[in-house]
C-alpha positions in Angstrom: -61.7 -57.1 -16.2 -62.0 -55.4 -12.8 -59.4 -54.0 -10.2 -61.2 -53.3 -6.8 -59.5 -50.7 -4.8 -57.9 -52.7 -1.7 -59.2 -51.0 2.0 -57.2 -51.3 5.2 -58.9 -52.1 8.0 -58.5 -50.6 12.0 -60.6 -52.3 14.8 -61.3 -50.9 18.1 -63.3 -53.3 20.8 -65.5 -51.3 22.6 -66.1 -53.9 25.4 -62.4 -54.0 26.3 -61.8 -50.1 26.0 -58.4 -51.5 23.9 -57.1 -51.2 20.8 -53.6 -53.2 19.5 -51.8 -56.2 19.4 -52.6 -59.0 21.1 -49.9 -61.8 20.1 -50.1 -65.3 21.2 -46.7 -67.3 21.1 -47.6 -70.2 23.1 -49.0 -73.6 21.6 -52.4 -74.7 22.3 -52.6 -76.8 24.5 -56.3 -77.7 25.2 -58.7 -79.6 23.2 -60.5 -77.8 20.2 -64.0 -78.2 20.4 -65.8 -79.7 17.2 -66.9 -77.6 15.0 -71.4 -77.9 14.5 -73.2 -76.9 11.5 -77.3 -76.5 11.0 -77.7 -75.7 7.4 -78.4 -79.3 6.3 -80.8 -80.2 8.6 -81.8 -77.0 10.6 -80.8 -78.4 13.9 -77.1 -78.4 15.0 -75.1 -81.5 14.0 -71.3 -82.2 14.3 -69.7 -81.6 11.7 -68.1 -85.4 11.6 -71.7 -86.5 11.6 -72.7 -84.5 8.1 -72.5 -87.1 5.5 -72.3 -84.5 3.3 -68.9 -81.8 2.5 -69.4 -79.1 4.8 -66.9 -76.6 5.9 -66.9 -73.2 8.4 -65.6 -70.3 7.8 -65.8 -68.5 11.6 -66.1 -64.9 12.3 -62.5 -64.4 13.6 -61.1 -65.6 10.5 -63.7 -63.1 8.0 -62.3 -60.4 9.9 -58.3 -61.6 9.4 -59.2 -62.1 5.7 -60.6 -58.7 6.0 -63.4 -60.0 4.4 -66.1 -57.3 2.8 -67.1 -59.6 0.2 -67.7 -63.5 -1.0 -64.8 -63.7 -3.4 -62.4 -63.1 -0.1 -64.2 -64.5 2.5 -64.8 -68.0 0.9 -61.1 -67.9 -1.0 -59.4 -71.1 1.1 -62.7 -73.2 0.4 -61.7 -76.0 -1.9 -63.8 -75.6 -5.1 -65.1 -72.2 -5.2 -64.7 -69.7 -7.7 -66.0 -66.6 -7.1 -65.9 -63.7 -9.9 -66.1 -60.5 -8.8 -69.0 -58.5 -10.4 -71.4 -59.8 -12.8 -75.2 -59.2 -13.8 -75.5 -57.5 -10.8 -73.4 -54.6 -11.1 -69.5 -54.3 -9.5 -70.9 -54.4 -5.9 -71.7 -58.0 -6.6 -70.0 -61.6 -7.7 -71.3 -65.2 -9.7 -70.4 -68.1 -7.3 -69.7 -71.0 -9.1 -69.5 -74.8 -7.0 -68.9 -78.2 -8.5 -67.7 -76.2 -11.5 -71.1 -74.9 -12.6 -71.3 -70.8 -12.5 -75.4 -70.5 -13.0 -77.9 -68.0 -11.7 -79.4 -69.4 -9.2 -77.3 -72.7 -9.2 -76.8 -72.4 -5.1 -78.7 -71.1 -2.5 -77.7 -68.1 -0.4 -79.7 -68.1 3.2 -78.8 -65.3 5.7 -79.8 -66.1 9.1 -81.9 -68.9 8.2 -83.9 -67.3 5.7 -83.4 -67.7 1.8 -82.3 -64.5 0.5 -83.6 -64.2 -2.8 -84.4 -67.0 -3.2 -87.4 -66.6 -5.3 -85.4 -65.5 -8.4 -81.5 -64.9 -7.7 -79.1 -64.6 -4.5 -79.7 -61.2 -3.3 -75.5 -60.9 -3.4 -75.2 -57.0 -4.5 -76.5 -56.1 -1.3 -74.9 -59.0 1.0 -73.2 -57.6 3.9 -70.2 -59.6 5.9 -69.9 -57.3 8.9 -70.5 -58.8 12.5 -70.4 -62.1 11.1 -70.2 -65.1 13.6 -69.6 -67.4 10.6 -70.4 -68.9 7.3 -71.4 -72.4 6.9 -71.3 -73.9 3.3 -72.5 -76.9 2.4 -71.9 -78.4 -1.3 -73.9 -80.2 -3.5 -78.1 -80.3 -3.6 -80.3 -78.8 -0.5 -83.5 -80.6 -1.6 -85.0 -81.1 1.3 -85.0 -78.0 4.5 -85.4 -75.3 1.9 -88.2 -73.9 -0.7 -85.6 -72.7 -3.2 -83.6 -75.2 -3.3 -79.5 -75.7 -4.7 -77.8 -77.9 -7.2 -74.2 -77.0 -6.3 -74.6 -75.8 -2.6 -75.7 -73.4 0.2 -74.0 -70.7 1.1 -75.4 -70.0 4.9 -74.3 -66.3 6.0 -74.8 -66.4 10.2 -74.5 -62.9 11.8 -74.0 -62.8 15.7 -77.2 -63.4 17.5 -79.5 -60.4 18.9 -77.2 -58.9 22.1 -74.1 -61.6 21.4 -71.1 -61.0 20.0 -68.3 -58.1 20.5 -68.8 -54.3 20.7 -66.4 -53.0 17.7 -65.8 -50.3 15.6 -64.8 -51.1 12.4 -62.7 -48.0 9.7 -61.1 -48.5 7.1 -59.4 -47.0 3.9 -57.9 -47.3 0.9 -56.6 -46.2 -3.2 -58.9 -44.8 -5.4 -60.8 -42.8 -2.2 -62.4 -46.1 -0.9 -63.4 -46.4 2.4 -65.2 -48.3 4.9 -66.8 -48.0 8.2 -68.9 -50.1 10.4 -69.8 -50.0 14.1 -71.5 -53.3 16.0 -73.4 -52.3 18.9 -75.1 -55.0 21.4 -77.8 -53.1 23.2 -79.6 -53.3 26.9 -82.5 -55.1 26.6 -86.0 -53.7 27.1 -86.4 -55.6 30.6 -85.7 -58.7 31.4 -84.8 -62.2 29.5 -84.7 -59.2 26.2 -81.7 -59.1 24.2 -80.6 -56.9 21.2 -78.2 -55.7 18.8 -77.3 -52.8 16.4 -75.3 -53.0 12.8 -74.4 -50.0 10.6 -71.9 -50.2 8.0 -70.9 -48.2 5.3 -68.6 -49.0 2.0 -67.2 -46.9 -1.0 -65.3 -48.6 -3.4 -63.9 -47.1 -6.7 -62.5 -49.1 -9.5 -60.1 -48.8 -12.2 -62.2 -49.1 -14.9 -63.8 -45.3 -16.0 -66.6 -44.2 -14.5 -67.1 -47.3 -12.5 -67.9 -48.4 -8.4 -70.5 -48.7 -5.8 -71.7 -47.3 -2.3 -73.3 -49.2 -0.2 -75.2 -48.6 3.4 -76.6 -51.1 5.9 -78.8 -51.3 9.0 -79.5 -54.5 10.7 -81.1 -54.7 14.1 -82.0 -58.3 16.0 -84.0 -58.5 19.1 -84.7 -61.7 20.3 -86.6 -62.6 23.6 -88.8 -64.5 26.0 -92.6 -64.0 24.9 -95.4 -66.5 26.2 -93.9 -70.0 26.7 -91.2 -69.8 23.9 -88.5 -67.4 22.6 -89.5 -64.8 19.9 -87.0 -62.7 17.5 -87.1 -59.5 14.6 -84.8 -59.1 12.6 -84.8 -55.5 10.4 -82.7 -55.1 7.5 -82.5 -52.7 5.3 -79.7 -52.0 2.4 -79.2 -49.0 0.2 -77.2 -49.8 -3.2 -75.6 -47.0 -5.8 -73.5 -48.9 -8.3 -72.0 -47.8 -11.2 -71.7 -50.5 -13.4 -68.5 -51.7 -15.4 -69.3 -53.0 -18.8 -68.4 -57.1 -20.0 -65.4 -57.4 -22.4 -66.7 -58.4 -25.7 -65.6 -61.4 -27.6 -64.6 -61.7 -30.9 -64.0 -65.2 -33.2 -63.8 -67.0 -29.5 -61.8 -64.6 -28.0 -61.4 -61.3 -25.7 -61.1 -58.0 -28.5 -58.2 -56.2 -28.5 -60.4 -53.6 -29.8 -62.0 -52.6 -26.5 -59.3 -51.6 -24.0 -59.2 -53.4 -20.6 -61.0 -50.8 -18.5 -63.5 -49.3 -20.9 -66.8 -48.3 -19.6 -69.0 -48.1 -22.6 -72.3 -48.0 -21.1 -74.1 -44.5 -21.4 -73.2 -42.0 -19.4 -75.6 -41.8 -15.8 -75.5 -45.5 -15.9 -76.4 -46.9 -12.9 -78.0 -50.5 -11.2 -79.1 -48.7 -7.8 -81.3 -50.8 -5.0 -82.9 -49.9 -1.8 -83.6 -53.7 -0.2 -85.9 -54.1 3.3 -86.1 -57.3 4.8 -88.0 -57.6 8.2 -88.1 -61.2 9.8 -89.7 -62.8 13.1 -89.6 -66.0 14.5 -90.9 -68.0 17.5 -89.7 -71.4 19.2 -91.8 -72.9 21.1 -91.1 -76.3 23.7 -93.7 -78.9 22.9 -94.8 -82.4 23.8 -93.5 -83.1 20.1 -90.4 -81.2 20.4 -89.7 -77.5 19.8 -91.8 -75.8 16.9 -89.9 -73.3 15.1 -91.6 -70.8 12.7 -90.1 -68.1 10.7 -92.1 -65.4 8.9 -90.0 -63.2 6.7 -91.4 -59.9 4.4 -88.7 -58.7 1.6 -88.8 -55.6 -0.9 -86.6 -54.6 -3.6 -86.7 -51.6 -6.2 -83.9 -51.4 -8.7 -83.0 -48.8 -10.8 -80.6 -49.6 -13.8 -79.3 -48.1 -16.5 -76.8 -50.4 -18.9 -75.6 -50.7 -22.6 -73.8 -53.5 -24.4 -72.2 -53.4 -27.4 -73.4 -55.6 -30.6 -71.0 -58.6 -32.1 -69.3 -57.1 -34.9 -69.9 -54.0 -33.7 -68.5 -50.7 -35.5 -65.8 -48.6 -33.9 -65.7 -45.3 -36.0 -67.9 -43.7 -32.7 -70.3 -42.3 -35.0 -72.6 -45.6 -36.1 -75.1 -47.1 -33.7 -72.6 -50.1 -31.9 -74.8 -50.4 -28.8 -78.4 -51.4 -27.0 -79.0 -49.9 -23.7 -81.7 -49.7 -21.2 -83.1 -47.8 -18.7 -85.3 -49.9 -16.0 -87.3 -49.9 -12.6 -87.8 -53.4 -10.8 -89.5 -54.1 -8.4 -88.9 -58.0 -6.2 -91.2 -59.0 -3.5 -90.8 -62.1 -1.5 -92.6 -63.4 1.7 -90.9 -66.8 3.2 -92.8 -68.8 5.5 -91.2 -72.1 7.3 -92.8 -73.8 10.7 -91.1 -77.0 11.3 -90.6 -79.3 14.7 -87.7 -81.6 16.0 -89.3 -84.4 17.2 -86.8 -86.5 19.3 -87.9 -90.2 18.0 -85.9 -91.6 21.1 -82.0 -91.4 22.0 -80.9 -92.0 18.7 -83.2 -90.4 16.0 -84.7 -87.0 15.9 -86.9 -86.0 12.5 -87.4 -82.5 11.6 -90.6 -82.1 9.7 -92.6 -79.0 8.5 -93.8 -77.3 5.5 -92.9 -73.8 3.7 -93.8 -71.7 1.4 -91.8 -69.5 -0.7 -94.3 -66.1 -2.6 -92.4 -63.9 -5.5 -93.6 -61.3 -7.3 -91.5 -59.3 -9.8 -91.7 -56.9 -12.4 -89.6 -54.6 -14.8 -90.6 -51.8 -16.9 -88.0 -51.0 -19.4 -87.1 -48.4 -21.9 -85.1 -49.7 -24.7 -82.5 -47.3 -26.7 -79.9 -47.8 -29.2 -76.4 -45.6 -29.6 -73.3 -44.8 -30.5 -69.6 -45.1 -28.7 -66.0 -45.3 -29.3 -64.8 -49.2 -27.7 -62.9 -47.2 -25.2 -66.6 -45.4 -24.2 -65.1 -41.5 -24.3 -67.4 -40.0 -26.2 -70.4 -42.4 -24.6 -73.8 -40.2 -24.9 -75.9 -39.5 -21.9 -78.5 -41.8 -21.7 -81.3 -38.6 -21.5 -80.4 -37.5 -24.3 -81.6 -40.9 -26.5 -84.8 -41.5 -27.9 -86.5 -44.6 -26.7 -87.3 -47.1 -29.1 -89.1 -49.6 -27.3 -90.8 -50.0 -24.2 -91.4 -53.5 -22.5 -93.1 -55.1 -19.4 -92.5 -58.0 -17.4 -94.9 -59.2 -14.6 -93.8 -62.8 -12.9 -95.5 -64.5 -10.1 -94.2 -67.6 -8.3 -94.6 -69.6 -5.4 -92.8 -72.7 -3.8 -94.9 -74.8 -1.3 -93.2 -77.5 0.4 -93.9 -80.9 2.3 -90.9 -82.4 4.1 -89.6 -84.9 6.4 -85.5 -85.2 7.1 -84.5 -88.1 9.7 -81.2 -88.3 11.7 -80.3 -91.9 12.8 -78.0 -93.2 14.6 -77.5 -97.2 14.0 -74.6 -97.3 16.2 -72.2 -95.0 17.8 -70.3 -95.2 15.1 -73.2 -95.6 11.7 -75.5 -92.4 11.0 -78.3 -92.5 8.5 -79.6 -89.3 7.1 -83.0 -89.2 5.0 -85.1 -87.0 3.9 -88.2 -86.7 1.6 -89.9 -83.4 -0.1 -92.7 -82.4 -1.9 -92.7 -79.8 -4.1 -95.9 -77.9 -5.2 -95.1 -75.0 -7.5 -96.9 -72.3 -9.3 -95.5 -69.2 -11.7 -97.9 -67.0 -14.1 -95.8 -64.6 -16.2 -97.0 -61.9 -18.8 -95.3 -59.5 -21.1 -95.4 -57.0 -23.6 -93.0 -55.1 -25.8 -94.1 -51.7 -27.8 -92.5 -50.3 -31.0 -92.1 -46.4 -30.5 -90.1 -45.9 -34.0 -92.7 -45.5 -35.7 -95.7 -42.4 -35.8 -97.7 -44.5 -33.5 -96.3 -47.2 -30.6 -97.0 -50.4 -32.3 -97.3 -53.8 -30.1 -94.1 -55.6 -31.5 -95.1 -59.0 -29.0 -97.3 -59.7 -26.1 -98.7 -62.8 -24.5 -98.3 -64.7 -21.2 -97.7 -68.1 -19.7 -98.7 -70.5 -16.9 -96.9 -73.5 -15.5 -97.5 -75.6 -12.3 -95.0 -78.3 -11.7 -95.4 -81.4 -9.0 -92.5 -83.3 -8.2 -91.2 -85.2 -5.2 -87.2 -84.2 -3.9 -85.1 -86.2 -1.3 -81.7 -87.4 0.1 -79.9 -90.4 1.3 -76.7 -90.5 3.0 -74.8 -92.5 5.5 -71.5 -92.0 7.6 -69.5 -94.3 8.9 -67.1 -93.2 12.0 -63.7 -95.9 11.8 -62.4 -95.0 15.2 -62.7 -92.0 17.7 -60.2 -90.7 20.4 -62.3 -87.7 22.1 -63.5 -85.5 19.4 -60.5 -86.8 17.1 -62.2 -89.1 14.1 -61.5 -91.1 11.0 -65.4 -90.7 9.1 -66.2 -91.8 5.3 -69.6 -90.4 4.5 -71.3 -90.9 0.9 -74.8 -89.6 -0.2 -77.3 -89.5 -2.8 -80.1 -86.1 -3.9 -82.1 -86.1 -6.1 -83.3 -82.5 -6.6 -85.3 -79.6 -8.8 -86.3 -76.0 -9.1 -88.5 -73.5 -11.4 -86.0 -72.1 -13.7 -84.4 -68.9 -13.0 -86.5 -65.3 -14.1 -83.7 -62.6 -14.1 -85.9 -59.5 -15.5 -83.5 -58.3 -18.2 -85.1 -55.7 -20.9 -87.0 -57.7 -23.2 -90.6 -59.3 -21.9 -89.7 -62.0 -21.8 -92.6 -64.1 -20.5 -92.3 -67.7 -21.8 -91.7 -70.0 -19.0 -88.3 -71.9 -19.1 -88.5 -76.0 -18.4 -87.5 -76.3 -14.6 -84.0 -77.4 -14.0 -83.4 -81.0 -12.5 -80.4 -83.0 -11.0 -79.6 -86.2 -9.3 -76.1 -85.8 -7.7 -74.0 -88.7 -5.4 -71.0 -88.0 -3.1 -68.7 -90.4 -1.5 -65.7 -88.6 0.8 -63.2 -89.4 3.9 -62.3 -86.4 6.8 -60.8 -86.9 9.6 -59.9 -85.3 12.4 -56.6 -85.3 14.5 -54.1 -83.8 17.3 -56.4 -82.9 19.4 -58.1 -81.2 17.1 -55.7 -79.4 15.7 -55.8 -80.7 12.2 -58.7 -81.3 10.1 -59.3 -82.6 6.5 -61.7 -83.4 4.0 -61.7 -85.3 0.5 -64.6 -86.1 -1.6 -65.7 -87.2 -5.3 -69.0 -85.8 -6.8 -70.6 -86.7 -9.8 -74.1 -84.9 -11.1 -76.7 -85.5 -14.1 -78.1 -82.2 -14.9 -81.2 -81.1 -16.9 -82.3 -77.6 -18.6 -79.5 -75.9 -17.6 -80.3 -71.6 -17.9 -78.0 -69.9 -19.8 -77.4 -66.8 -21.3 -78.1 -65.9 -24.9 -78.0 -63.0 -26.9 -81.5 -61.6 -27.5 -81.3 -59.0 -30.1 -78.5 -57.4 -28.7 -79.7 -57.8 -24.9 -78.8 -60.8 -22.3 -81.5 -63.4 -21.6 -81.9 -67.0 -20.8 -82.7 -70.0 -22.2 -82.4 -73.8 -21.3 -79.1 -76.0 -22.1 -80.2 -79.9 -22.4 -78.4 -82.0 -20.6 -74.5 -81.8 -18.7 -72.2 -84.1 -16.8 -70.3 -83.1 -13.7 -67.9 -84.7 -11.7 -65.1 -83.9 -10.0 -62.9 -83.9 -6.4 -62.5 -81.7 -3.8 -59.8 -81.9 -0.5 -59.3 -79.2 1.9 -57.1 -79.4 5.1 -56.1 -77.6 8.1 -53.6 -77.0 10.9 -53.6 -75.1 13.7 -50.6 -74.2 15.4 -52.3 -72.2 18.0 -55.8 -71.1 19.3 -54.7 -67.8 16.6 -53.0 -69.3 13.9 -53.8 -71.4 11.0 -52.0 -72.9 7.8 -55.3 -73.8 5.2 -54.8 -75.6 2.3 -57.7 -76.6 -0.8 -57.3 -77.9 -4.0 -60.1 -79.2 -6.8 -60.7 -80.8 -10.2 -63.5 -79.9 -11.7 -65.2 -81.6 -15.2 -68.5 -79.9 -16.6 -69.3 -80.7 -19.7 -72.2 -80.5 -22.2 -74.1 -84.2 -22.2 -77.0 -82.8 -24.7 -76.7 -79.4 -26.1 -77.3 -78.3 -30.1 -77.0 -73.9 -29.8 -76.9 -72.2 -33.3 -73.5 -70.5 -34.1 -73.8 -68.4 -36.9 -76.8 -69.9 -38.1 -75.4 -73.4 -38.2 -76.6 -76.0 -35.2 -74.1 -77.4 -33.4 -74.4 -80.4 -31.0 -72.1 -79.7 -28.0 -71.4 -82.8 -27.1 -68.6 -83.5 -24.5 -67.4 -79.9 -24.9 -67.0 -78.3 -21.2 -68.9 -75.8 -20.2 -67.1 -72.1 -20.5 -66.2 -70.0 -17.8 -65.1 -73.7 -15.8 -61.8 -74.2 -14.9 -60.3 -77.4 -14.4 -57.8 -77.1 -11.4 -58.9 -74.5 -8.5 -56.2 -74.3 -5.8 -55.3 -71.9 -3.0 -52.8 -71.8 0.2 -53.1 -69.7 3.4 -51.4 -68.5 6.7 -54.4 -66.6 9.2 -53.7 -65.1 12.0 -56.9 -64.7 13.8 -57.0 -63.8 17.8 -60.1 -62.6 19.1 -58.6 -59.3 19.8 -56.2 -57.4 18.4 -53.4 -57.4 15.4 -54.6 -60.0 12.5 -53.1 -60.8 9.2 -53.3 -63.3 6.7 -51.1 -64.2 3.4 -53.3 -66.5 0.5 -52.4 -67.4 -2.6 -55.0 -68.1 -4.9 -55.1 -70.3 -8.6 -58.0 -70.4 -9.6 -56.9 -72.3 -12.8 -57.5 -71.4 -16.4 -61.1 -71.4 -17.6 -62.6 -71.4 -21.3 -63.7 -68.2 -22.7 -66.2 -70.1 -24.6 -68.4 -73.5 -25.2 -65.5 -74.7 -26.8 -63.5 -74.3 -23.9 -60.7 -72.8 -26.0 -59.3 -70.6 -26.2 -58.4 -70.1 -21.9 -58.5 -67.2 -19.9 -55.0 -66.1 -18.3 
């Protein structure tokens, strides 16, 4: 359990030389304008045209929220839980959608571009500032994107190159936290040039002992006419110092009392630290065929962590050896490629089709220690000071290449069709090794490597239906069908783990009513889901260490609404609730050296009933507030779903 240190936030907008309140009492009285979305299809589409559950999350109402991370920016979305933290250290969170908290079970895409997708959501080093909004789509992507989703995309869209306000951003709160941030649109080089500036700075500390993270970010866009079509860079670069909180232990099903709360028993000078560079271009250009769109992206990551976890059953005199720790250097490298073109078929179709491709390449080098610590972690060693006794490698190469085709038709004004149709080449080689060093001479404990190359066809149906329309005001049913698979997750924990994991598969339908009302003014959505899910990863216990392994079969299903009402241009009241049922279709996991066929039993960490409530007050200048309450239910602390967390 974690308590972040809250930060209050002060805005000055450069462009209007003001800073204050700006409070609007009067009612809107024009017509809002639709809402458009381009993460299902990668070209914009109204929103009441998506047969799909799709809602926005603009910039105006991040910055009310006062929105630094995921687990506030995304909390009035109906059926997302968002736990702060996680594998990747405090700076990060584990997104979970249609009740399934995975790895990699959704895809996170910045600015069009997948963002970690080779492995898992670069989130640790996500940055919210100068955000012109967040689009997220649930259920399967299996069609735009290499790394494809199961549960949904979560589409992070900063301000184009030169758009977008002039602010400084400072803010401050308990625990010496602090934040900073200045967005700087730029004079262009000459003309038809346009550009744009980001720096941002966080400190957060938590309660828990010896625990929080700094973080720094650059981001610069340029975008421009070159030639006959419109070229863009992006560079981004992110520097990450974390120092990591440590999980809760369970015991017999249930949190120890035996470990305090806040109790930091990792060694002392642990740390998961990560510089991250990411530098992007892209070019549309007008043809006969339509407008061809290409996007080139380069990423690099190096990771340095330091962690320790206790043992089950562990001993608390301080003295025995309770605890496995690690010290490790990664290294992530991803190259995206996508070139695809919107070919208008006539007045009422248009197909997007293209190819991708999707490179990884990952490694870890670790150095494996064992040591001693009170469950509080006071007298935790430093990690220098422990002898290594075990030293393993991991090398993992990947790559996604993609066919596909997605069609947008219009039958009528009021019938859409949406199709699309994907095919998946992949390839991943992975070798490891792990050396004993307790003895006189390093000994080779294991070693070996694997291959697997996978071929398999991905696609989506859907239809929407519009009942009646009065301007941009609607009645729409939607339904759709995805069928849908990925590589299994490779998360580079300690040991080498270098067999390759089956890849994960899913065929999910949706069927859902929104409508749209008052002139805009108040929008809603409700939907059912249901999805057939194979070789789940989950984590295991791996002589004392976290790894993965494959989960047979599970069942989801559940329902989603969300609704809105805007009393004004600035204020909003937002409303979600969900139900959410995952459970085990397939499983048998040894407890205690007994295997036990799971069954029907729900999936832990998956809470039923997700609910929240909010008033925002977002103008596009001055004083903003907001009031949520959350629920978000009670989930189980284990495969037998009992007993629940709090």
């Amino acid at each position: 359990m974690r308590k972040s240190a809250g930060i209050r936030r002060v805005r000055a907008t450069l462009a209007a030389f003001a800073f204050g309140a700006s409070i609007c009492a009067s009612a809107q009285t024009s017509q809002q304008l639709e809402p458009v979305e381009v993460t299902t299809s990668k070209i914009p589409i109204a929103l009441s045209d998506v047969a799909a559950d799709v809602s926005i999350v603009g910039g105006d109402e991040l910055r009310a929220l006062g929105a630094n991370d995921l687990r506030t920016a995304l909390s009035l979305v109906a059926g997302i839980d968002i736990a702060p933290g996680g594998d990747g250290g405090p700076a990060s969170s584990v997104p979970a959608l249609w009740g399934l908290r995975e790895f990699d079970a959704f895809l996170l895409v910045v600015d069009g571009i997948p963002s970690g997708g080779a492995f898992t959501p670069a989130l640790a080093t996500l940055n919210l500032a100068n955000v012109e909004r967040i689009e997220i789509v649930k259920g399967a992507a299996p069609v735009s994107y290499g790394a494809t989703s199961f549960v949904g995309v979560i589409h992070v869209i900063h301000y184009a190159a030169g758009a977008g306000p002039a602010q400084v951003e400072v803010g401050f709160g308990s625990r010496g936290s602090a934040h900073v941030a200045a967005a700087i649109p730029l004079s262009g080089l000459g003309d038809g040039w346009s550009q744009s500036l980001l720096v941002d700075a966080d400190k957060n500390e938590l309660a828990t002992d010896r625990a929080g993270w700094d973080r720094a970010h650059l981001l610069y866009r340029g975008a421009g006419d070159v030639g006959a079509g419109r070229f863009s860079v992006d560079a981004d670069f992110t520097q990450l110092k974390q120092d990591p909180t440590s999980p809760h232990p369970r015991e017999h099903g249930v949190l120890t009392e035996r470990v305090p709360l806040d109790a930091n028993t990792n060694p002392r000078g642990a740390e998961q630290d990560e510089d991250r560079g990411q530098l992007a271009f892209g070019y549309v250009l007008p043809t006969a065929l339509g407008d061809w769109s290409t996007r080139l992206a380069y990423a690099r990551s190096n990771a340095d962590n330091v962690r320790g976890f206790l043992r089950e059953d562990f001993a608390d005199d301080g003295v025995t050896h309770n605890a496995d720790g690690f010290r490790q250097r990664v290294h992530r490298t991803e190259v995206y490629l996508d070139s695809h073109v919107a070919t208008a078929l006539n007045e009422r179709a248009t197909l997007v089709w293209g190819l991708d491709h999707l490179y990884g390449k990952g490694d870890q080098r670790s150095d494996n220690f064992e040591y001693a610590t009170l469950p509080d972690g006071s007298n935790a060693p430093d990690w220098r000071t422990l002898h290594i006794d075990e030293a393993t490698r991991l090398d993992d190469r990947r790559n996604f290449t993609g066919l596909y085709a997605d069609l947008e038709y219009a039958v009528t004004d009021a019938w859409r069709v949406e199709a699309g149709l994907r095919f998946n080449h992949t390839r991943e080689s992975a070798s490891g090794i792990g050396v004993d060093l307790t003895g006189d001479e390093p000994e080779v404990a294991e070693s070996g490597s694997d291959r697997r190359n996978d071929d398999r066809w991905a696609g989506a149906l859907g239809t929407s239906y519009r009942f009646w329309q009065d301007g941009t005001d609607h009645l729409t049913a939607y339904a759709s069908y995805r069928d849908t698979f990925k590589p299994a997750v490779k998360d580079f924990g300690p040991e080498p783990e270098f067999d390759i994991l089956e890849p994960e598969d899913a065929q999910s339908g949706e069927i859902g009513l929104k409508g749209r009302h008052a002139d805009g003014r108040f929008e809603w959505d409700v939907s059912l889901f249901r999805m057939n899910f194979h070789n789940l990863v989950v984590s295991q216990d791996v002589d004392g260490l976290p790894g993965l392994a494959n989960a047979g079969n599970e069942h989801f299903k559940g329902a989603e609404a969300e609704a809105r009402w805007r009393f004004d241009d600035a204020l909003s009241l937002i409303g979600s609730w969900a139900w959410h049922d995952a459970r085990f279709a397939d499983y048998v996991q040894d407890f205690d050296g007994t295997p036990t066929q799971l069954d029907g039993k729900r999936l832990e960490m998956s809470p039923t009933h997700l609910a929240s409530v909010g008033v925002v007050y977002a103008p596009a200048q001055g004083l903003r507030a907001h009031v949520v309450a959350p629920n978000l239910g009670e989930p189980g602390l284990n495969k037998g779903h009992t007993p629940r967390a709090g």
